[in-house]
N, C-alpha and C positions, 0 to 999 in steps of 0.2 A: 504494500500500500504506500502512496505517494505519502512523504513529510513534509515536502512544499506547501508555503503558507504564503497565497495570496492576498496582498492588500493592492486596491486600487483608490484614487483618490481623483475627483476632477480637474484640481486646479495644482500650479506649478507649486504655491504653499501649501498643499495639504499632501506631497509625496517629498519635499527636497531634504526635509529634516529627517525623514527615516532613510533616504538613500545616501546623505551624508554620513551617518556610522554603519553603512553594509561594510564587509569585508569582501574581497575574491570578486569582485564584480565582472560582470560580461552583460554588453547591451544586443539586444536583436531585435529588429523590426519584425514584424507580424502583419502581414498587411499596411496602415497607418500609425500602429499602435506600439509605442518602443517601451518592448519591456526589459527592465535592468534585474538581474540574476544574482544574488549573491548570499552572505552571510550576516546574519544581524543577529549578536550573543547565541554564536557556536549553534543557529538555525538556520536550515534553508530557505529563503523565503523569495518571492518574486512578487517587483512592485513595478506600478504601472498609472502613470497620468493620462484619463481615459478623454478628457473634454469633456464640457459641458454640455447636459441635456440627456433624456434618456436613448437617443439612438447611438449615443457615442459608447455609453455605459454600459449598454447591451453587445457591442458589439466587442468593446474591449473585454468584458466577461466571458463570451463565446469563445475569442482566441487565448485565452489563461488558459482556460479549460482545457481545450484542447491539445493546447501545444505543452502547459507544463503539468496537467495532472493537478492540480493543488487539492489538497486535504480539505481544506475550506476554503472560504473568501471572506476577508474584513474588507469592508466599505467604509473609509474615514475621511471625515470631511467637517464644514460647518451648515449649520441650518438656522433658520428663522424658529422662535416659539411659537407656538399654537396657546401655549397653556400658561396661566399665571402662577402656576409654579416655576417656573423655568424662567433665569436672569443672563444676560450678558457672559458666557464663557462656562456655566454650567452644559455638561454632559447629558445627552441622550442615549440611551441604548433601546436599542428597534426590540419589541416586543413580536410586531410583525410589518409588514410595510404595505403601501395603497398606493394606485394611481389615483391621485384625486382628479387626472383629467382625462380618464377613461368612462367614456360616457354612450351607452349605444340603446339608454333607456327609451328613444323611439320605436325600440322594438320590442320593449315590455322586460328587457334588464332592468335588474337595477344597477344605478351609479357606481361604477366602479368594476364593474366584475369583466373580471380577461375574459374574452370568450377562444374556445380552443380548452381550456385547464378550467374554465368555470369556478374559478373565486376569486372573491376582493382581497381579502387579507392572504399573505401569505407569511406564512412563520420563518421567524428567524432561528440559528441553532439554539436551544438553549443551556446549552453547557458552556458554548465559546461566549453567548452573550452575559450568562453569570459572572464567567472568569474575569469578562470585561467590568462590566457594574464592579465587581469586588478590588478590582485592580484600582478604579478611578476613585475610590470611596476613599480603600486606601491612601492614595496621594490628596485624600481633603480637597475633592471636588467634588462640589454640589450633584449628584448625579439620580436618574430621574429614566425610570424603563416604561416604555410605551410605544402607541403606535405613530411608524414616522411616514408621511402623505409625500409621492414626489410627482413631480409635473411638469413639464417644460413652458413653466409660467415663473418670475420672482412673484413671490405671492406678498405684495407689501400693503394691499387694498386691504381694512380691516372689515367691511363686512366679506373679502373672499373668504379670508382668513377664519370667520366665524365659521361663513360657511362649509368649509372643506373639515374645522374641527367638529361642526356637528352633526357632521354626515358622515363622518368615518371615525370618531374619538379619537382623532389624531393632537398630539401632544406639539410637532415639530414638522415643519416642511423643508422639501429641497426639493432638487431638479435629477437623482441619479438611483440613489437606493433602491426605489422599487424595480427599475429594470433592473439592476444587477439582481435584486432579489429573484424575481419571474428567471431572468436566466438560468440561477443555480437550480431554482426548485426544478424545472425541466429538463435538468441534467444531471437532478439527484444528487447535488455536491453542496453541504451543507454552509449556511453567511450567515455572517454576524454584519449589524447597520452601528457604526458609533458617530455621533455628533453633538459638535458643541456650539453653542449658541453666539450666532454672530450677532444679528440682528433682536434685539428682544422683542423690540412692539411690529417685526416685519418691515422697517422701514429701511431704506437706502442708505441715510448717511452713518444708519448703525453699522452697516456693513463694509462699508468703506471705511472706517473708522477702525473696527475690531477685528473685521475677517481675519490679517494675518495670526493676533494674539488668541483666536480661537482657535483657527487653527493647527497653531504651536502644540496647543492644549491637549485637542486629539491627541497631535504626534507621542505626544508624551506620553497619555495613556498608552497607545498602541506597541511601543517601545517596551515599558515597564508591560507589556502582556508577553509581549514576545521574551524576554527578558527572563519570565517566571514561568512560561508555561515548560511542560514538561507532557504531553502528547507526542 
């Protein structure tokens, strides 16, 4: 069985700080998709900056799979809150994930639901995402398990925002999680979703503002995971 531990992240701050302490590195293109190969504390792990949106997400998912086998896939990144528990640089961990802009209820769906695989939610691992919750807690961050909505929408409109949270109980949004999710589940290889809150009230200059320092935040959970895990 494969020990390769996939992590993929959207954006160039939410993969640089884990691929600055790999070891043994080798990069390979994939189609558009350059994944970096290496050692991260005496583990193998392959990480990958997929772009933003879920057709990039999905598609960078497919080629991991494929090409390195991995054990699982962590998805780390930042998101906007959904929920007024959740502040500025606290952690999310995916309970399960949603498209909240899957929509084909003109034909008597409801909101959300993949057709082909026929459900809304899809579950995250729950072992890799405990490991995770218990790692973040550890390092005294505010950390908060639920369901995370992704869409190729920034959802900074607050009645979308209401909306999308009371139509799916969703806690946290972004633009990639749930294809990554959809991907693994149809390929039977188990994900974990982690994300820290860039945006609190969903607005712009939150994100422009904090994104990097959030997404630092991941790295650093994802680091001390890989660090302690023992799978």
């Amino acid at each position: 069985m494969s020990k390769i531990i996939g992590i993929i992240g959207a954006m160039d701050i939410e993969v640089d700080g884990i691929v600055a302490d790999m070891k043994n590195t080798s990069k390979e293109l994939v189609g558009a998709m350059c994944f970096i190969k290496g050692e991260l504390f005496g583990k193998e792990v392959v990480v990958c900056r997929c772009g933003i949106g879920k057709v990039f997400a999905g598609i960078c998912t497919q080629a991991m799979i494929l090409k390195y086998n991995p054990c699982f896939i962590i998805n780390s990144g930042v998101a906007g809150a959904l929920s007024s528990e959740l502040s500025i640089l606290d952690a999310v961990i995916a309970t399960s994930v949603v498209q909240h802009d899957m929509d084909t209820s003109a034909l008597g769906d409801p909101v959300g639901l993949i057709s082909g695989i026929n459900v809304i939610n899809i579950d995250s691992d729950k072992t890799i995402s405990n490991a995770l919750k218990n790692v973040s807690i550890g390092l005294g961050i505010n950390t908060v398990d639920g369901i995370v909505a992704s869409g190729d929408q920034f959802v900074a409109n607050t009645d979308k925002k209401k909306s999308v949270s009371a139509t799916f109980g969703a806690i946290a949004c972004e633009m990639e999680g749930a294809a990554i999710g959809q991907t693994c589940f149809v390929n039977n290889v188990p994900f974990a979703i982690i994300r820290t809150i860039s945006d609190g009230k969903g607005e712009a200059m939150d994100y422009f503002t904090f994104s990097k320092i959030a997404a630092e935040q991941a790295i650093k959970i994802i680091k001390k995971f890989v660090e302690s895990y023992e799978g």
